[in-house]
BATORZA-407806 format. One line per 8 residues: number of its first residue (from 1); their letters; for each residue x, y, z of C-alpha. Coordinates in Angstrom, 1 decimal, always signed. Layout:
residues N
NUM> a> X,Y,Z ~ ...
This chain:
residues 137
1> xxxxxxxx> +9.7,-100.2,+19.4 ~ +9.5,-101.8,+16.1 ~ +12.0,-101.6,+13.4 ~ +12.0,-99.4,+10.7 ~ +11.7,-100.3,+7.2 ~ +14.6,-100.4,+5.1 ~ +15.0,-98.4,+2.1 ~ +15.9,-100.2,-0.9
9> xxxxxxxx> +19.5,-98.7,-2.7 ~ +19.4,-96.7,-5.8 ~ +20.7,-99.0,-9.0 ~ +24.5,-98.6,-9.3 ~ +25.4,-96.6,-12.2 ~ +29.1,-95.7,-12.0 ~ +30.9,-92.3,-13.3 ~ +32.4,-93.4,-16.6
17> xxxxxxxx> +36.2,-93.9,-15.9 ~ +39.4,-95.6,-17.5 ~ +38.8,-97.0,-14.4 ~ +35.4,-98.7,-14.3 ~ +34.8,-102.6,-13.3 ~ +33.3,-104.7,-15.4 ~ +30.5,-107.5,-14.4 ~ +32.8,-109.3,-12.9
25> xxxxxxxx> +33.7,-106.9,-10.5 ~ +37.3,-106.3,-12.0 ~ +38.9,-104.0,-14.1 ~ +37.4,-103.4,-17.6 ~ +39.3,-103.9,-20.1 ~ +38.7,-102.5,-23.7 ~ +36.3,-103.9,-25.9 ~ +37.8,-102.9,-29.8
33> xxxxxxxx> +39.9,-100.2,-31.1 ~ +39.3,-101.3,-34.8 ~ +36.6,-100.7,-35.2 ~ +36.8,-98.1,-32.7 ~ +33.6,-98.9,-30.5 ~ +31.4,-97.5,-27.5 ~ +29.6,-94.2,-26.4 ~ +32.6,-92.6,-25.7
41> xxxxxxxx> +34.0,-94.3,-28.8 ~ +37.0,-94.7,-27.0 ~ +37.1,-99.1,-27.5 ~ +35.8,-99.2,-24.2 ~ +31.6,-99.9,-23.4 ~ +31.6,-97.3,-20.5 ~ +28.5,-95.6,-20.2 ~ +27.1,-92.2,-18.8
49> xxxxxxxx> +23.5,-90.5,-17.9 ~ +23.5,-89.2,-21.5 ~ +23.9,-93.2,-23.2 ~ +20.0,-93.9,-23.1 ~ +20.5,-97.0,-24.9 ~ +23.1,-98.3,-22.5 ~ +26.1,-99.3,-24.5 ~ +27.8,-101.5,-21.8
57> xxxxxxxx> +27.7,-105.0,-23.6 ~ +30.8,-105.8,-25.6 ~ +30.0,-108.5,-28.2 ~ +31.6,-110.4,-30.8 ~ +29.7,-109.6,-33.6 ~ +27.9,-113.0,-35.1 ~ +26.2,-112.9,-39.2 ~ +23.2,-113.7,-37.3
65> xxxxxxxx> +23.2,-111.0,-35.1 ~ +24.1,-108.8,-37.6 ~ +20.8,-109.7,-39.9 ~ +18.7,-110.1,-36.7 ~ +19.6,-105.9,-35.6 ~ +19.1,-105.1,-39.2 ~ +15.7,-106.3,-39.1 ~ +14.7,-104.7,-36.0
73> xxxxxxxx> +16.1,-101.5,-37.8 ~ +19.9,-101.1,-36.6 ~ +22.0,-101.5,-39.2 ~ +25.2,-101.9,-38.3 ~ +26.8,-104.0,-41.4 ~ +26.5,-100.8,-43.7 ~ +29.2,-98.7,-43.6 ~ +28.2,-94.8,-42.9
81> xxxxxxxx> +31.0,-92.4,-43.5 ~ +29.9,-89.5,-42.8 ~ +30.0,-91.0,-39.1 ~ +33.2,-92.6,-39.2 ~ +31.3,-96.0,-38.5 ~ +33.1,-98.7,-41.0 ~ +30.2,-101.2,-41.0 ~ +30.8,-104.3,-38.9
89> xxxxxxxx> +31.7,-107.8,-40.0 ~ +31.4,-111.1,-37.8 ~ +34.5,-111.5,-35.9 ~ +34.3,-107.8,-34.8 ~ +33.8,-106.8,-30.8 ~ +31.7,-103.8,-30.5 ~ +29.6,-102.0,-27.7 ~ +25.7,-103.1,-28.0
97> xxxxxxxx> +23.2,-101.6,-25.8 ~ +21.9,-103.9,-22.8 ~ +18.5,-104.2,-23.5 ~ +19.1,-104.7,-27.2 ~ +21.4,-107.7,-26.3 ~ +18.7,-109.2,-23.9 ~ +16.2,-108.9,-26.8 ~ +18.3,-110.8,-29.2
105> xxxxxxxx> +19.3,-113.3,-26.5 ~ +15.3,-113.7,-25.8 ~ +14.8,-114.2,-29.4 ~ +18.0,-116.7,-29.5 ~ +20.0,-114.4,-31.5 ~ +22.2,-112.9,-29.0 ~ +26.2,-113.2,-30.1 ~ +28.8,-114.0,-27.4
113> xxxxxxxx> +29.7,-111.5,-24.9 ~ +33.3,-110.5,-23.7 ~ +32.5,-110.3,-19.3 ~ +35.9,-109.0,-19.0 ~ +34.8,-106.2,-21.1 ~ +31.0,-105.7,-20.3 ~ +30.5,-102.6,-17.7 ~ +29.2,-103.6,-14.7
121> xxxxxxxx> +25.6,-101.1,-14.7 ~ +25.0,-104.2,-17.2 ~ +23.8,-106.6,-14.3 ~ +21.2,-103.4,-13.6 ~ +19.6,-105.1,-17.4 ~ +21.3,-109.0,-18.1 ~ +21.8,-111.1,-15.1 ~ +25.0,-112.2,-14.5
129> xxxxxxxx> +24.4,-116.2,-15.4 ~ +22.7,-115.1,-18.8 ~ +25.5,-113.4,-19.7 ~ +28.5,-115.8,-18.4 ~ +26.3,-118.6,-20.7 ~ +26.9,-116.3,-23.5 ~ +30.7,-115.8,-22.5 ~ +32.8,-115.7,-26.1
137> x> +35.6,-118.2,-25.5
């Protein structure tokens, strides 16, 4: 008797918890309270079915970066009030979505990344060795 194939696992998507690991398989830790960042908008870059764009990288925002997302048509340096978003500045951490990231880090415009902070469905976009390279010291 021969054996049978295997069937390949789903992708890990985890629940969004306070207690979710981060792509180094450890506890994430928050990514910026001011400005208050993420889907949940809660300073953490947890995700959930409903976050299409996957907002699980957490960044320190760079004046390149910021001019690079402009250009592809995110503007995130203008501040929008009538969303509570307060513009971003370089020096700022704040929840980018994975694929987003990977296009700017294709591109060479990708700013660092915090690992500690970046959920771990990220590895289902960024490999792990891209983004440790990119690790904000």
């Amino acid at each position: 008797m021969s054996p049978s194939p295997v069937e390949p696992l789903p992708p890990i998507v985890p629940e969004p918890s306070a207690e979710g690991l981060n792509v180094l398989g450890t506890p994430l830790a928050s990514c910026s309270c001011q400005p208050l960042t993420g889907w949940f908008r809660d300073g953490s870059c947890r995700t959930d079915p409903a976050d299409l764009g996957r907002h699980t990288v957490c960044c320190v925002i760079s004046e390149s970066f910021l001019a690079y997302t402009k250009a592809q048509g995110n503007d995130l340096s203008t501040p929008a009030p009538s969303y509570g978003f307060p513009g971003l500045r370089p020096g700022d951490a704040w929840c980018v979505c994975a694929r987003r990231w990977l296009e700017a880090y294709d591109d060479g415009m990708a700013p660092p990344v915090r690992l500690e902070s970046c959920e771990i469905s990220t590895l289902e976009v960024i490999p792990l060795d891209v983004l440790q390279q990119n690790a904000a010291v």
